[in-house]
Structure formats: C-alpha cells, structure tokens
C-alpha positions as CSV (number, residue, x, y, z in Angstrom):
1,X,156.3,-43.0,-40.7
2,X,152.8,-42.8,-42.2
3,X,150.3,-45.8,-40.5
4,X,148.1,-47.6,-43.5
5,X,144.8,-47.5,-43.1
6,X,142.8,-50.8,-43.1
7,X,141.4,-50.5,-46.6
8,X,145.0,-50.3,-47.5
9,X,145.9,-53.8,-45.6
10,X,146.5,-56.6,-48.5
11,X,145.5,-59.6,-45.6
12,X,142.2,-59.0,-43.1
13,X,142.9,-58.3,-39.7
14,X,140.6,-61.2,-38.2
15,X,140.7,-64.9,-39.1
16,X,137.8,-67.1,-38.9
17,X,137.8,-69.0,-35.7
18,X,137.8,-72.2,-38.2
19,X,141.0,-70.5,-39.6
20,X,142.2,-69.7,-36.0
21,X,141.9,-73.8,-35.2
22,X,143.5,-75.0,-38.0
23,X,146.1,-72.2,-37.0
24,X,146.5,-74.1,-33.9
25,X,146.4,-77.4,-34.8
26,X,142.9,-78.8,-33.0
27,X,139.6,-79.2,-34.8
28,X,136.8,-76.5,-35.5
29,X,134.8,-77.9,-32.7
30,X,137.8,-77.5,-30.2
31,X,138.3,-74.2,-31.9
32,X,134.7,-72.8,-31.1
33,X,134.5,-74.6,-27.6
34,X,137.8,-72.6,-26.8
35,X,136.0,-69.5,-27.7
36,X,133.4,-70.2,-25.4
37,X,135.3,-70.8,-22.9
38,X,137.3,-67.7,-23.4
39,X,140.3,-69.5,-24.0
40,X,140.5,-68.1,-27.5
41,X,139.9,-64.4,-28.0
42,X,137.1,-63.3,-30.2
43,X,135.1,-60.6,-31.4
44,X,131.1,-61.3,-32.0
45,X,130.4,-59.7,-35.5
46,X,126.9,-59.1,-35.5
47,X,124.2,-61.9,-33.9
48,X,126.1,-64.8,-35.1
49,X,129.6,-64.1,-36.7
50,X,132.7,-64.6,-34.5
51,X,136.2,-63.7,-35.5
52,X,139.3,-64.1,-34.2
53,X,141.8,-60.7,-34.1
54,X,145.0,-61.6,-35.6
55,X,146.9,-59.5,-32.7
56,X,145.5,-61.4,-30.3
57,X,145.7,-64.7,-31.4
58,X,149.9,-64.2,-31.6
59,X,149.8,-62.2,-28.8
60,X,148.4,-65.5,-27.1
61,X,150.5,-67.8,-28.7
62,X,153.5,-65.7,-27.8
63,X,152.5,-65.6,-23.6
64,X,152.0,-69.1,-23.7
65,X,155.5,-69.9,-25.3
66,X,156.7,-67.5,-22.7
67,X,154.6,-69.4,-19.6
68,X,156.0,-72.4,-21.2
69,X,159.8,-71.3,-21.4
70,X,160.1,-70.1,-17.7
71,X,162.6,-72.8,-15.6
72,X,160.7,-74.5,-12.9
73,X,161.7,-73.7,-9.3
C-alpha cells in the first residue's frame, strides 16, 4: 500500500483551535483556555498561531470515551 503524501491530503491535518471548540461543543474562549491548560493538544505555529492535530484531538476524544465507559468498582 502506497502512503499519500500531505500535499496529496484533500482535508488539512490540523484544525484551528476555534474549529477544535466548536468540535467539542464549548466556546472559543473555553477552547483556548483548554489549550493552556494542556487539556487540549496543540502545536505553536510560529510566535502566535496554534493548531490543533487532528490525530490527537480523536485520539483524546476516543480515551476519554474509554475513561468514561469503564464500570465503577
């Protein structure tokens, strides 16, 4: 199986961390106030510029769901 290169990709592989919020359901101030808290993964793009890597946002999503599934002892 041949792996696509990124200029390749149709979709980006980062979302805005206004993007990522709306993603999430909480406002763009929650979203950034996650992201300093390091609740939200990001990558700094330069001085100012945060993004939020696709990958990681699902892979979060998908640990919580699985923190959240687990039966209480």
């Amino acid at each position: 199986m041949e792996k696509k290169r990124n200029s390749d990709l149709a979709e980006p592989l980062c979302l805005s961390v206004p993007a990522a919020a709306r993603i999430l359901g909480v406002s763009r101030n929650t979203g950034y106030e996650m992201a300093r808290l390091g609740q939200l993964p990001t990558i700094r793009c330069g001085r100012r510029r945060l993004v939020v890597p696709k990958t990681a946002l699902m892979k979060m999503l998908e640990e919580a769901n699985e923190q959240h599934e687990k039966p209480k002892e």
